[in-house]
RODO-2510 file (C-alpha; in nm, 4 decimals, decimal comma):
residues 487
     n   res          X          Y          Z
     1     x     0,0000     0,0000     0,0000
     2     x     0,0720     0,3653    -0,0592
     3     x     0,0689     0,6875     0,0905
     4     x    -0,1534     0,9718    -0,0050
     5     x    -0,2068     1,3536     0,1595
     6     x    -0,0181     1,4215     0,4391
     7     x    -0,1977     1,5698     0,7819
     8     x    -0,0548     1,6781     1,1568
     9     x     0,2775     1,5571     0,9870
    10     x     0,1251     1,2250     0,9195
    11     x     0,0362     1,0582     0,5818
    12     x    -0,2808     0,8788     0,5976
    13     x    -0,2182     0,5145     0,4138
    14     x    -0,4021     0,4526     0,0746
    15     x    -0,7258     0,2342     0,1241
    16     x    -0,7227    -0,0945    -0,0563
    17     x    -0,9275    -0,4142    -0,0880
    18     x    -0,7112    -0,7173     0,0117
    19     x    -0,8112    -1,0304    -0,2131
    20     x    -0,5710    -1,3579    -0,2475
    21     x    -0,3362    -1,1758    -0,1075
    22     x    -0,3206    -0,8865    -0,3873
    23     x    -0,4067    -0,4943    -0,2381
    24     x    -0,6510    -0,3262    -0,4756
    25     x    -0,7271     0,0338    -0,5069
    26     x    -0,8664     0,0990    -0,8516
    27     x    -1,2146     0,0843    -0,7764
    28     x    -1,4960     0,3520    -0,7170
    29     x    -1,5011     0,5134    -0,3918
    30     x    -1,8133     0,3980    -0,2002
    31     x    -1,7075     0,6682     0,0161
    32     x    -1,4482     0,9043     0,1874
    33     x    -1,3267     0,8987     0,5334
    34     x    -1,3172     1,2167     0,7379
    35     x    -1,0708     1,3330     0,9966
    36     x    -1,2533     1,4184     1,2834
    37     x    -1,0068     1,6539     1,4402
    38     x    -1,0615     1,9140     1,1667
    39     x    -1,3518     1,7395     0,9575
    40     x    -1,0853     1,7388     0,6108
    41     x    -1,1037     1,4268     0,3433
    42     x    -0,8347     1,1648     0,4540
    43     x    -0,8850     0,9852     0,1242
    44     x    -1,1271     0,7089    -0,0400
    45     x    -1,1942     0,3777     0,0020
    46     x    -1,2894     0,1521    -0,2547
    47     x    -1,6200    -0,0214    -0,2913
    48     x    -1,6134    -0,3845    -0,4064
    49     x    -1,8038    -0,5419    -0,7109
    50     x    -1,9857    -0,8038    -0,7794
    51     x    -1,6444    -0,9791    -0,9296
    52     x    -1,4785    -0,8507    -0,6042
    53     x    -1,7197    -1,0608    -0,3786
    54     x    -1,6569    -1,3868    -0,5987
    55     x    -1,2623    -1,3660    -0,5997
    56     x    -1,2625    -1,3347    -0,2139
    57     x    -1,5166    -1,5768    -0,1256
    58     x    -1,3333    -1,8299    -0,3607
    59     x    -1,0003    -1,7481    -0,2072
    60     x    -1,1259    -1,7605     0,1295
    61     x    -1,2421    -2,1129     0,0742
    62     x    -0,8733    -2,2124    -0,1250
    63     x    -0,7182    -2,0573     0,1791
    64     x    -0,9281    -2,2276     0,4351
    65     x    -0,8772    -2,5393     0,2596
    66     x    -0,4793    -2,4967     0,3226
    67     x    -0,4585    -2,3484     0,6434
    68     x    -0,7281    -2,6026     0,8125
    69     x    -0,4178    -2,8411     0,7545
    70     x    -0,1448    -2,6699     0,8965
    71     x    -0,0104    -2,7670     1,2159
    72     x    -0,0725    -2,6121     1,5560
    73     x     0,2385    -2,5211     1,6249
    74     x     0,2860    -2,3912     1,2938
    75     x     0,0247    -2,1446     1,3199
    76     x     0,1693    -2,0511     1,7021
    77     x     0,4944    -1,9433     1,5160
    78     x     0,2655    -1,7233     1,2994
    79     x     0,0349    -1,5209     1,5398
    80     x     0,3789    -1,5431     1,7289
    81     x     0,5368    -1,3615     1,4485
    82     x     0,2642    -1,1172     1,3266
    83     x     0,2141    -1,0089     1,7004
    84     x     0,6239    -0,8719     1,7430
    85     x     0,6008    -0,7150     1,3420
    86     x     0,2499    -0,5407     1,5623
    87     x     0,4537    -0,4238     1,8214
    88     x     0,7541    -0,2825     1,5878
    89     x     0,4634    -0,1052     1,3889
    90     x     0,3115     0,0471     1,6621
    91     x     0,4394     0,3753     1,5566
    92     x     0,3206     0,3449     1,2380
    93     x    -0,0310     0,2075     1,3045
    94     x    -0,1219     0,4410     1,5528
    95     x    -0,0998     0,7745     1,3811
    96     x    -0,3333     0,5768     1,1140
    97     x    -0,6032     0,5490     1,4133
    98     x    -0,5528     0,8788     1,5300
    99     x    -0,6292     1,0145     1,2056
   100     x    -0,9267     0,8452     1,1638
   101     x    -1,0796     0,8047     1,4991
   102     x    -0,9106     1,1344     1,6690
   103     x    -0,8455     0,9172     2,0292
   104     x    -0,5191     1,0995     2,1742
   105     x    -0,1970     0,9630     1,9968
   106     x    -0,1232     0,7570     2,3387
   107     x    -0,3844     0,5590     2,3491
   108     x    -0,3670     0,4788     1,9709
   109     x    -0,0466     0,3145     2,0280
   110     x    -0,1722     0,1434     2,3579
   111     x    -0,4372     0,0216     2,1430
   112     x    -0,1939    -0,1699     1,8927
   113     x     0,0214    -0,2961     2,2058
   114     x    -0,2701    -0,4151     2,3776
   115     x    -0,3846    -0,6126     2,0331
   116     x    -0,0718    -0,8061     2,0186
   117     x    -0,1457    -0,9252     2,3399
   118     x    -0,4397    -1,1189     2,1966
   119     x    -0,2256    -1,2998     1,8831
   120     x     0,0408    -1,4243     2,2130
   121     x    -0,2719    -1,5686     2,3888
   122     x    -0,4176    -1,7272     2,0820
   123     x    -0,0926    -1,8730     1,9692
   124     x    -0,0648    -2,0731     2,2725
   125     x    -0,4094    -2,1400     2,3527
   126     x    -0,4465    -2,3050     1,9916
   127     x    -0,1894    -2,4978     2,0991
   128     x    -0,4285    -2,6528     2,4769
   129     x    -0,7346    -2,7024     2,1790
   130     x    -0,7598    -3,0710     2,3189
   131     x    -0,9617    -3,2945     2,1968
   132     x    -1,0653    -3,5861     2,4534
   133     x    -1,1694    -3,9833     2,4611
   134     x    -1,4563    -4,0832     2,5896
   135     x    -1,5026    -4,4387     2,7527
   136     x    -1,7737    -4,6531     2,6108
   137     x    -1,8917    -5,0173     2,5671
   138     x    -1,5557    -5,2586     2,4461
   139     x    -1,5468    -5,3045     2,1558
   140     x    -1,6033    -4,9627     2,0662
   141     x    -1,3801    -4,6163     2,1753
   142     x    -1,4604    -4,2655     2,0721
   143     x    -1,2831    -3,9524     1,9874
   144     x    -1,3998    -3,5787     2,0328
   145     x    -1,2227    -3,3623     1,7963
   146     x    -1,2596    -3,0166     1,7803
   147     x    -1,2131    -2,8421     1,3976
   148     x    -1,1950    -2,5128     1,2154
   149     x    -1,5617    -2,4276     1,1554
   150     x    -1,4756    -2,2881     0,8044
   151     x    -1,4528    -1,9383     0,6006
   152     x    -1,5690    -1,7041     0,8617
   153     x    -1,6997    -1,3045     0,8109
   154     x    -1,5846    -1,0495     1,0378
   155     x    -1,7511    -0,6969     1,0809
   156     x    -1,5545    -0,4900     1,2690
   157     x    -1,6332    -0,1295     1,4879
   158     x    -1,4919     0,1965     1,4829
   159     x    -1,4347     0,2910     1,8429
   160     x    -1,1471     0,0273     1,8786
   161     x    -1,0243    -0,0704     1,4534
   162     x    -0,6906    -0,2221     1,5831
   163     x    -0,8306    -0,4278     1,8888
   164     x    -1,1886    -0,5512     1,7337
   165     x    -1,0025    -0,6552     1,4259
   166     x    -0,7001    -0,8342     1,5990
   167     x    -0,9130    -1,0303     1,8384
   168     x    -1,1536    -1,1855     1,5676
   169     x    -0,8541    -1,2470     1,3497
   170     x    -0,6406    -1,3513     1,6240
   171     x    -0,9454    -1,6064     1,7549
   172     x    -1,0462    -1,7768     1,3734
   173     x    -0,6504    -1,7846     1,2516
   174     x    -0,5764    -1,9473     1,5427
   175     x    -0,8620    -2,1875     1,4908
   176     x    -0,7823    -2,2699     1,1262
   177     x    -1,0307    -2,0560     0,9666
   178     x    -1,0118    -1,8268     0,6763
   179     x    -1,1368    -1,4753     0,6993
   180     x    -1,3116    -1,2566     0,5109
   181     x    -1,3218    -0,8794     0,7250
   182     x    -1,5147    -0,6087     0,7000
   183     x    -1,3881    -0,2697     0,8724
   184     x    -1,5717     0,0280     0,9728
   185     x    -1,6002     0,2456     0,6989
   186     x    -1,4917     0,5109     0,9230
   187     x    -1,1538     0,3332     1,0568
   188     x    -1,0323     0,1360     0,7300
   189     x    -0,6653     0,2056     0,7112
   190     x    -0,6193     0,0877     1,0644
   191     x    -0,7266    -0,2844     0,9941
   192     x    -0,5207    -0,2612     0,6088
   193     x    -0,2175    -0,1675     0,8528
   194     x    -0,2813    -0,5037     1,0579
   195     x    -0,3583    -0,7024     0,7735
   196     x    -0,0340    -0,6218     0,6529
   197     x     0,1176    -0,7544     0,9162
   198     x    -0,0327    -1,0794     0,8661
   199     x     0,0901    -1,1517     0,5064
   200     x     0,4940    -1,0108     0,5707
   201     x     0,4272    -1,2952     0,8996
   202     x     0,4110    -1,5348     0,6481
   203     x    -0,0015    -1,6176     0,6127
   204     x    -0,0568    -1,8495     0,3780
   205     x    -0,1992    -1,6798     0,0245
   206     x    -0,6182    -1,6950     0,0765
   207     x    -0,6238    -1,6777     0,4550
   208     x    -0,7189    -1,3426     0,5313
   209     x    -0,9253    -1,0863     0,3280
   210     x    -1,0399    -0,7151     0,3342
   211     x    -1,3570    -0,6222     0,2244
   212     x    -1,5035    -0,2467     0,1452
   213     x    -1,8394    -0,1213     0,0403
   214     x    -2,1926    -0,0236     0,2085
   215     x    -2,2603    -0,2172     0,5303
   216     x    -2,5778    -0,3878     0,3855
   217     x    -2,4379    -0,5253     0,0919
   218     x    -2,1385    -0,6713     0,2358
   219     x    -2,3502    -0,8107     0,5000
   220     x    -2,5780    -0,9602     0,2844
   221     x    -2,2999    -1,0870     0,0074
   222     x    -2,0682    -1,2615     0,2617
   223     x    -2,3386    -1,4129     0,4844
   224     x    -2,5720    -1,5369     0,2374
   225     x    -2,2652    -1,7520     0,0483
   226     x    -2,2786    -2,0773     0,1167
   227     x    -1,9079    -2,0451     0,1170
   228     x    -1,9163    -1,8629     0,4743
   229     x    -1,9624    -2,1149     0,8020
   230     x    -1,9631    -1,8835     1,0577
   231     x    -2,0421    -1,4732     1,1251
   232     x    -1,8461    -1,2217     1,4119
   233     x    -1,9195    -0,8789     1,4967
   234     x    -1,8307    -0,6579     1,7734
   235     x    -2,1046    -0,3406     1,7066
   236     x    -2,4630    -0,2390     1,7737
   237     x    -2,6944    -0,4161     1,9266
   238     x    -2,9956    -0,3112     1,6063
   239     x    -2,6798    -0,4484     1,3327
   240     x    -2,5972    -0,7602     1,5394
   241     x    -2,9859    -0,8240     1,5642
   242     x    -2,9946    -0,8118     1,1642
   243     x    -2,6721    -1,0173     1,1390
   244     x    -2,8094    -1,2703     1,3104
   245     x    -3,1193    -1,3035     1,1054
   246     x    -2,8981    -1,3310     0,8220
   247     x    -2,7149    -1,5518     0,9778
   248     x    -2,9966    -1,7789     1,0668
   249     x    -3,1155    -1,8061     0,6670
   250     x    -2,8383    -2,0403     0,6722
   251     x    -2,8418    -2,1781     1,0566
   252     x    -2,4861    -2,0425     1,0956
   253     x    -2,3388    -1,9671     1,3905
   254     x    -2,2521    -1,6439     1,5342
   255     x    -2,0559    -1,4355     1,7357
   256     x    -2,1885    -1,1121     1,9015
   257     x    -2,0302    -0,8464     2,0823
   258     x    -2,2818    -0,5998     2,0814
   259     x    -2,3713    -0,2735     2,2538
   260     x    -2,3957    -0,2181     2,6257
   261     x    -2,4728     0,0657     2,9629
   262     x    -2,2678     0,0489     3,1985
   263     x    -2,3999     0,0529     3,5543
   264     x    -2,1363     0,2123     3,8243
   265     x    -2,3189     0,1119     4,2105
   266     x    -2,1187     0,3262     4,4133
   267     x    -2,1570     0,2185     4,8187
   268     x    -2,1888     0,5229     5,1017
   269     x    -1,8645     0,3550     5,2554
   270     x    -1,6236     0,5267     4,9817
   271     x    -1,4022     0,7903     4,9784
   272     x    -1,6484     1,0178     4,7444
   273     x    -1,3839     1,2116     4,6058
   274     x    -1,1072     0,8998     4,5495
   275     x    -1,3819     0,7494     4,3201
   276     x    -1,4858     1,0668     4,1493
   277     x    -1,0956     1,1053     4,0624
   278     x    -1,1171     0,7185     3,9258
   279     x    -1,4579     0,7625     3,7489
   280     x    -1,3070     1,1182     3,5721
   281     x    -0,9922     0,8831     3,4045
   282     x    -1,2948     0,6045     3,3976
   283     x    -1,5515     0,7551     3,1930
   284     x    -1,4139     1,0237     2,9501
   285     x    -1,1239     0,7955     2,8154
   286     x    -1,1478     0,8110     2,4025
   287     x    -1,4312     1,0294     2,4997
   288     x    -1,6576     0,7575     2,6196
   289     x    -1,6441     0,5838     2,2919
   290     x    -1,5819     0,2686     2,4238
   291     x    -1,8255    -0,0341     2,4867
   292     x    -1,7382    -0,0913     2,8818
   293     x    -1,7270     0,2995     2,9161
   294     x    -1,9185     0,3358     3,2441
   295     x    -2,2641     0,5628     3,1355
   296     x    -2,4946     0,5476     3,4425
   297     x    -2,3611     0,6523     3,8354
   298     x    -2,5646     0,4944     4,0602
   299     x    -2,4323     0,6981     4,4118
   300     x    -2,5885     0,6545     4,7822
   301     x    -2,7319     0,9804     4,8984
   302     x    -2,4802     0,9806     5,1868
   303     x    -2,1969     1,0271     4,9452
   304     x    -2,3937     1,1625     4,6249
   305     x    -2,3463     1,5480     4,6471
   306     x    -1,9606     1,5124     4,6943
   307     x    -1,8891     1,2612     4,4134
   308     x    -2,1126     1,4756     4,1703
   309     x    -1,9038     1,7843     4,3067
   310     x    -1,5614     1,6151     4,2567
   311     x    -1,6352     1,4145     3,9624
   312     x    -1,7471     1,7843     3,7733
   313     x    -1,4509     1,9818     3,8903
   314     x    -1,2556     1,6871     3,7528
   315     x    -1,3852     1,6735     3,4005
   316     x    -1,3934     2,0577     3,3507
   317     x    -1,0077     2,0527     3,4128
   318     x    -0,9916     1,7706     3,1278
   319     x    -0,8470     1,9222     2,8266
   320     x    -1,0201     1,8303     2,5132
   321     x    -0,8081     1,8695     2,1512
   322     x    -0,7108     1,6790     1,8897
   323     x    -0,5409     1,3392     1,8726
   324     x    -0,2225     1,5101     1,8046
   325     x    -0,2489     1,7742     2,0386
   326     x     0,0042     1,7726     2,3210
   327     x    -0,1757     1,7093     2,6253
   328     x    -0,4909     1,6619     2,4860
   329     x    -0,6865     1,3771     2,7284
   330     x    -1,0472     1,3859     2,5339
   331     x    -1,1082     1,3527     2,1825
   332     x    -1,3225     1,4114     1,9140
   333     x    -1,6249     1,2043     1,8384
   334     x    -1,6166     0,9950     1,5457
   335     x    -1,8799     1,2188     1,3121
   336     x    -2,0983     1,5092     1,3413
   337     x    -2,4379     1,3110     1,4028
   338     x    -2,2671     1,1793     1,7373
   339     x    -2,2563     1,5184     1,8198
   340     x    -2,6647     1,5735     1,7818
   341     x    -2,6594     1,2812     1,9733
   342     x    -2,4797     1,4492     2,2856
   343     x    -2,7032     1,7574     2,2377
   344     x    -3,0280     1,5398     2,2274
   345     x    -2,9513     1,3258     2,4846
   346     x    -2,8590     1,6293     2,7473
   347     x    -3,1297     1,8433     2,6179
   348     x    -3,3764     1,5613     2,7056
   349     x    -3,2078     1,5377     3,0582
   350     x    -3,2656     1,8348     3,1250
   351     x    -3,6343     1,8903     3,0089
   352     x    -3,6770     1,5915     3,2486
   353     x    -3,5536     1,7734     3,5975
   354     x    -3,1435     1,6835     3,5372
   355     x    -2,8701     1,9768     3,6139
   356     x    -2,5675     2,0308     3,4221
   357     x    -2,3049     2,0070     3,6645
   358     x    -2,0567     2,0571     3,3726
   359     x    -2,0216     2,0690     2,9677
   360     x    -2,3309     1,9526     2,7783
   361     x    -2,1871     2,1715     2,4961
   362     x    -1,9922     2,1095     2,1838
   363     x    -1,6535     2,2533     2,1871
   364     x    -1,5370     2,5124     1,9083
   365     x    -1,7078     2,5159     1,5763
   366     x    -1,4578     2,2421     1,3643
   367     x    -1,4201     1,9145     1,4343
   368     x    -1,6282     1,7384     1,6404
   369     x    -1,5447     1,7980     2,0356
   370     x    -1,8004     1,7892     2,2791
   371     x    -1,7512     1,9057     2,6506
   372     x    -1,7013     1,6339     2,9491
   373     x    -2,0322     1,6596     3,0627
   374     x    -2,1499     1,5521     3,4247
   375     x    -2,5780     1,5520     3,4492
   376     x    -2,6705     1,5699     3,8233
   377     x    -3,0100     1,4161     3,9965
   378     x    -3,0949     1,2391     3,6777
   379     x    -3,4125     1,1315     3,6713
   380     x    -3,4890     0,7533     3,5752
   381     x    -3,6966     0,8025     3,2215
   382     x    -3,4611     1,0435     3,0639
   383     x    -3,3394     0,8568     2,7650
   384     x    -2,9636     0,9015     2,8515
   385     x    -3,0470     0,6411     3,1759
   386     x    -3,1941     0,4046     2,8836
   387     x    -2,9782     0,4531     2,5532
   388     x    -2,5860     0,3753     2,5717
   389     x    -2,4480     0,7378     2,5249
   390     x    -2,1343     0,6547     2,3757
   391     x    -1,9591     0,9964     2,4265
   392     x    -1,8395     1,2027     2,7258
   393     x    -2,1594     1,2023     2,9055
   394     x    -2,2019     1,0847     3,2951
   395     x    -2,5663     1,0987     3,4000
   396     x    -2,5860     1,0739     3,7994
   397     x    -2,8642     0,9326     4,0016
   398     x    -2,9022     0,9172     4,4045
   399     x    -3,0120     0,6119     4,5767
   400     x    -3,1385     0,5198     4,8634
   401     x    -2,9048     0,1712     4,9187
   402     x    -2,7283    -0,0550     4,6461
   403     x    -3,0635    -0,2799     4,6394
   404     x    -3,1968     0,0055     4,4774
   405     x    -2,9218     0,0390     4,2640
   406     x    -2,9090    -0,3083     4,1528
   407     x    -3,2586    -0,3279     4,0438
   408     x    -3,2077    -0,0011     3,7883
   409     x    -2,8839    -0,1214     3,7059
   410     x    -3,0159    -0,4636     3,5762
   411     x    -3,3260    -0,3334     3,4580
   412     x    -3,2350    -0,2610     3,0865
   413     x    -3,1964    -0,5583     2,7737
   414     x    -2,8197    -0,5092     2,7716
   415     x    -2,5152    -0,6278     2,9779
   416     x    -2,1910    -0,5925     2,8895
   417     x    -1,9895    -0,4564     3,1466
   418     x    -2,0461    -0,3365     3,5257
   419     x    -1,8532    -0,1784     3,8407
   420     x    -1,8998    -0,1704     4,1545
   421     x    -1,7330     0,0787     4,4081
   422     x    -1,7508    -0,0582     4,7677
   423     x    -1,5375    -0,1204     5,0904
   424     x    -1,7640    -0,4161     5,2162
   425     x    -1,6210    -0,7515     5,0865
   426     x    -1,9935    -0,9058     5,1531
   427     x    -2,1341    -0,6276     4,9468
   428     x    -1,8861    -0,6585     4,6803
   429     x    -1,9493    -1,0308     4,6682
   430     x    -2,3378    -0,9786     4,6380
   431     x    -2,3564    -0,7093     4,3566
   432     x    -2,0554    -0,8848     4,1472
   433     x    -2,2719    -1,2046     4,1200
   434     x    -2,6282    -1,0505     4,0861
   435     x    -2,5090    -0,7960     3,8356
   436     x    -2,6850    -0,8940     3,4943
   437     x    -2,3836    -0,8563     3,2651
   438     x    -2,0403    -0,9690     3,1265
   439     x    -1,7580    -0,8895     3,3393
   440     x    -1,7951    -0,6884     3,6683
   441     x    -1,4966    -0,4899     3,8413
   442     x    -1,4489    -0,3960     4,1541
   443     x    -1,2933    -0,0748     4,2913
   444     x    -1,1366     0,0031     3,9687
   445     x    -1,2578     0,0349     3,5783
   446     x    -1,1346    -0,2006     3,3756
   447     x    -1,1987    -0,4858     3,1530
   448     x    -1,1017    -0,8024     3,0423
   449     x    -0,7602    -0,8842     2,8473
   450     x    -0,6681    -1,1611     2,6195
   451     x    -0,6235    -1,4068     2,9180
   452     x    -1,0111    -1,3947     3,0115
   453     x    -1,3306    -1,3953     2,8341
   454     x    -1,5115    -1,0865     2,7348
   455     x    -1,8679    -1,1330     2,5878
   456     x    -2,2546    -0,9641     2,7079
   457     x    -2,5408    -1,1167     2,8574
   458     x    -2,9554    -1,0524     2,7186
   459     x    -2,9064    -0,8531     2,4355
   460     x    -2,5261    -0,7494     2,4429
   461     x    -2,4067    -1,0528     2,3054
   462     x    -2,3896    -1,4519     2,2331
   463     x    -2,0849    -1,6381     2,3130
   464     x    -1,7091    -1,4353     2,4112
   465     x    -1,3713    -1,3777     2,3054
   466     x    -1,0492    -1,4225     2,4941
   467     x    -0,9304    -1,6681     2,7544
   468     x    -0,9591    -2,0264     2,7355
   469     x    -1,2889    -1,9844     2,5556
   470     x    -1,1476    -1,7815     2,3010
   471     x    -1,1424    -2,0667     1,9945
   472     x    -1,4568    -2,1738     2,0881
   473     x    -1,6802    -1,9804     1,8643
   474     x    -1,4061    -2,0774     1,5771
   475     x    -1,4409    -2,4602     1,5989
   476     x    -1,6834    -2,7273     1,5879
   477     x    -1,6662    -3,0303     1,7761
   478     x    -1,6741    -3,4133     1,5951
   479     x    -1,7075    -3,7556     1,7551
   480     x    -1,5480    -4,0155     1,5795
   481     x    -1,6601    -4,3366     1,6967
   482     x    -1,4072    -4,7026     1,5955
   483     x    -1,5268    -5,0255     1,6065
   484     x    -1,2218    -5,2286     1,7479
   485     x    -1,2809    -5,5470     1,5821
   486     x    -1,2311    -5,6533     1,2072
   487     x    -1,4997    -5,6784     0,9872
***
């Protein structure tokens, strides 16, 4: 791949479809991508035709058909591989997210780093993929095998190009699988960069593929072949819905890691303001853009008015500026209509009986920043306690104990992530295993890595990624039954 127009010192990389292992560029743009630091064209991205769809799908299947036969350890040695050439590109990778995402320059690169992470975890899990005997009546014995489910399609998200992408690549590679992938069309040049790193590893010719063009049609191309076995996606809960109808005209399995709202139960035995100070690094990091970003404070009255006050002090000091911007802890959002978003979602808030305690504004007139805002005594049927904000927006809401808290928390269809801020370990105990969603922390926000599984419950997901689950999805298991006498 080339280079095209240079910005913030950077050259954003050319676009290109990968098919059979050949980068293509000389094709229509379906559309452009924007920068959202300053709202200029970074460059095009080509659309795939009809011809396009064939030649992947019928490499993906050649590929598959190779790679399905390679040995364990051989395909250790390449996730191995492609995760150090990761780690050597971080510098180069990163300034490709930053461009087209705007998250600060820092956590671009942490982004790539933290990616690798899941190729070292594959590459030995792959390697623990046992299979198992089962006893039975002599003169029979039986094997369970587990085996690469087939071509898969992979649709990945915006918020996080380099992660998304590496884990469902990292997770079907391992497996055996070919891959056809489908990026954002707002982060493209991120997932190119990490495809690139897969071929110079050494991926067989076939293996992986990159797919561009409107969301519907690839959908509906890739899923409706009978040459694709098995679907991912880590997005919306409304696209993952409709993927999985697709999916389901040809009863194949899927993998969801869909939308969430995370609930924050915060106990009256805190330190008010040492949890405000966690919840300010918490909640506005890539300016809330990210699945497990924590979106509803659920506070005891005894300690309410003091983590409101601290947490708004600390996100007016925030500075907000572009990804290259020294300094600069808050981003952009990813496109203007995320900025109507913010605006509708705080102007409903407050028609509803919710103060401002900070932002609710969009900052300067180019590119799209919006304020760290922090909505005080928040009532229960404003939208923003119902709908995932996914930008800097912290709706607070007193309550009278953390039984009250539990029940709001747990009363929406999604459940991806959870926290819980408490100095009883009985307490901490209780909420952890009542909460209604993926993976809960404790006294801290976090989430999972590549060494544990990361998934939703109700309508945030089906199945998980990471850990020692993380092939699962990716294979299918096989009993093979011998008959230990001649015939």
């Amino acid at each position: 791949m080339t280079d095209t127009a240079p910005s913030h010192g950077y050259r954003y990389p050319e676009v290109a479809l990968l098919i059979d292992d050949e980068w293509i560029a000389d094709r229509p743009a379906c559309h452009h991508v924007q920068n959202p630091d300053d709202e200029t064209i970074l460059g095009p991205v080509p659309g795939a035709t009809d011809e396009d769809f064939d030649r992947a799908l019928a490499a993906a299947q050649r590929g598959f058909d190779v790679w399905r036969k390679v040995s364990p350890q051989k395909r250790a040695d390449l996730l191995h591989r492609v995760a150090a050439i990761m780690r050597e590109r971080a510098d180069e990778i990163a300034p490709a997210i930053t461009l087209e995402h705007g998250k600060p320059l820092a956590d671009a690169r942490a982004e790539v780093v933290r990616s690798s992470s899941f190729l070292d975890w594959d590459a030995e899990q792959l390697l623990r993929n046992y299979g198992r005997v089962v006893p039975t009546e002599h003169p029979n014995y039986q094997f369970v095998v587990r085996e690469p489910v087939g071509p898969v399609a992979a649709f990945t998200p915006w918020n996080v190009p380099v992660s998304a992408a590496g884990r469902k690549l990292s997770g079907s590679i391992a497996a055996g699988c070919s891959v056809i992938i489908k990026p954002a069309s707002q982060t493209p040049a991120s997932t190119c960069l990490l495809a690139q790193c897969f071929l110079d590893a050494g991926l067989p010719k076939g293996v992986l593929q990159v797919i561009h063009g409107r969301s519907s049609q690839v959908s509906e191309r890739l899923i409706l072949s009978p040459v694709i076995k098995m679907i991912t996606l880590t997005g919306s809960v409304d696209v993952g819905k409709q993927l999985t109808r697709l999916a389901a005209e040809g009863v194949k399995p899927v993998l969801m890691e869909l939308g969430g709202h995370a609930p924050v139960l915060i106990g009256e035995d805190v330190d008010p303001t040492a949890v405000a100070a966690l919840a300010v690094a918490g909640k506005f990091r890539m300016a809330g853009q990210l699945c497990v970003s924590p979106s509803r404070f659920l506070v005891h009255r005894k300690v309410y008015d003091d983590f409101v006050g601290a947490f708004a002090e600390g996100a007016s000091r925030l500075k907000v500026g572009g990804g290259f911007t020294k300094g600069s802890e808050v981003g952009p959002l990813v496109n203007e209509r995320r900025i109507e978003t913010m605006d509708r979602l705080v102007g409903d808030a407050v028609k509803r009986g919710a103060r401002i305690a900070t932002g609710g504004e969009r900052v300067g007139n180019r590119g799209w920043f919006y304020a760290p805002t922090v909505l005080a005594d928040v009532p229960l049927d404003a939208d923003v306690m119902h709908e995932e904000p996914f930008g800097p927006i912290a709706p607070c809401m007193p309550v009278a104990d953390m039984d009250e808290a539990l029940s709001i928390a747990n009363d929406i269809e999604v459940g991806l992530a959870g926290y819980v801020f408490t100095n009883d370990v009985e307490t901490a105990d209780r909420l952890s295993n009542e909460l209604q969603c993926g993976s809960v922390a404790v006294n801290l926000f976090t989430s999972p890595g590549a060494d544990a599984p990361f998934g939703g419950h109700k309508e945030s997901g089906i199945g998980v990624e990471g850990g020692m689950e993380s092939l699962d999805s990716y294979t299918v298991s096989k009993t093979i039954t011998h008959r230990r006498v001649r015939i």
